[in-house]
C-alpha positions as CSV (number, residue, x, y, z in Angstrom):
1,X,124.6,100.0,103.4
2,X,123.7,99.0,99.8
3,X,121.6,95.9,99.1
4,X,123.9,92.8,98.5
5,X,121.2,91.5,95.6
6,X,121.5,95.1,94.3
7,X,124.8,95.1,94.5
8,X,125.8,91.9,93.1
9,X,123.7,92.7,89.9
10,X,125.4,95.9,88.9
11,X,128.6,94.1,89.4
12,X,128.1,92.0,87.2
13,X,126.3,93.8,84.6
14,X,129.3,96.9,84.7
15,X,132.1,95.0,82.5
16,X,129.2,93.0,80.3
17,X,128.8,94.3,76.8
18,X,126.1,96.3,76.4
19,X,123.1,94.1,75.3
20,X,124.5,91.3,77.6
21,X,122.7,89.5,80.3
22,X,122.7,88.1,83.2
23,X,120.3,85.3,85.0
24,X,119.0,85.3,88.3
25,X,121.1,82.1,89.3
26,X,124.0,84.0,88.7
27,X,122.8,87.4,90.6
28,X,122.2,84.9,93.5
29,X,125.2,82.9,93.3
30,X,127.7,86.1,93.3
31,X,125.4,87.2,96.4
32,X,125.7,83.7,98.7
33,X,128.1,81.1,96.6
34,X,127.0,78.3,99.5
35,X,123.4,79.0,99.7
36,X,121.9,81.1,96.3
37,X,119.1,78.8,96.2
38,X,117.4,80.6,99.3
39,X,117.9,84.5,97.7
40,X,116.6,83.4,94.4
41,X,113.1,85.1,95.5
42,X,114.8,88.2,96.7
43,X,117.0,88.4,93.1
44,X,113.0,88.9,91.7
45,X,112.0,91.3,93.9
46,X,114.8,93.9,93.4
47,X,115.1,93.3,89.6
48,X,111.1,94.1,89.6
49,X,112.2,97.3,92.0
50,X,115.2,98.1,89.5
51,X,113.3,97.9,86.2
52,X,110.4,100.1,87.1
53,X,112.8,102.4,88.0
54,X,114.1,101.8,84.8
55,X,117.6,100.8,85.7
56,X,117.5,97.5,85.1
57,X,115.6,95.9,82.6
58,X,114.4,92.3,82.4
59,X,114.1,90.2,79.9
60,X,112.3,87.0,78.7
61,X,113.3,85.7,75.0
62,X,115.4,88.3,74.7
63,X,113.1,91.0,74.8
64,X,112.3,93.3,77.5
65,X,109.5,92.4,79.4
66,X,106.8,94.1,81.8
67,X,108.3,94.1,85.0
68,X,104.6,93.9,86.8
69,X,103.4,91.3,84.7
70,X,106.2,88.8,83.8
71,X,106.6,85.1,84.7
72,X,108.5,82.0,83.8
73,X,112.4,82.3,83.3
74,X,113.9,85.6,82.8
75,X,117.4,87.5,82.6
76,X,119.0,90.9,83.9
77,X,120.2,93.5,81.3
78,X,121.1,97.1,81.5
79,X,118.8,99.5,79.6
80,X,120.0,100.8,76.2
81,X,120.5,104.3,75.1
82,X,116.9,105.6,73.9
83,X,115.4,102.1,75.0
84,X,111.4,102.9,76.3
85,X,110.4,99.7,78.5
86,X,107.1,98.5,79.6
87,X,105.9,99.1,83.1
88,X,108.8,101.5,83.6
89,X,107.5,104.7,86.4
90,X,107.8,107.7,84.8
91,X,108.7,110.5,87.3
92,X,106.4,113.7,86.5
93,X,109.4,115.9,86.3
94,X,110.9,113.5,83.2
95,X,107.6,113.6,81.8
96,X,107.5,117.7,82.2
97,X,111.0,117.6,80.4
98,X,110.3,115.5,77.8
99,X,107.2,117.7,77.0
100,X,109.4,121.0,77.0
């Protein structure tokens, strides 16, 4: 069974624009219409999860921001064709590939 945060976010990124974001509010509110308020925290921790795997990448002013080391406000974007993101983990094999 899938992650309903996880979920929810992909959902709602898929028919965006590319470029186009979501908040957290949002994320949460298509999770629990009745009571987002209380998965507002757990909207954070799976965005942080999602952008270091870099498939998700969070942004604060619109610019992508360090997943690791962000605070304040932020919104949920999908990554961009030839994109490179802060604080994204970098599997060995990509970086064996990339070196080829």
């Amino acid at each position: 069974m899938s992650d309903p945060i996880e979920t929810a976010i992909f959902a709602l990124l898929a028919p965006l624009a590319p470029g186009k974001s979501v908040s957290a509010e949002e994320v949460a509110r298509a999770a629990d219409p009745e009571g987002w308020h209380r998965w507002l925290s757990r909207v954070r921790t799976v965005s942080v999860g999602l952008a270091r795997e870099g498939r998700l990448v969070i942004t604060r002013h619109g610019k992508p921001a360090d997943p690791n080391k962000f605070k304040g406000v932020y919104r949920l974007r999908l990554p961009l064709a030839g994109e490179v993101l802060p604080g994204v983990l970098v599997s060995p094999a990509t970086e064996d590939t990339e070196a080829s």
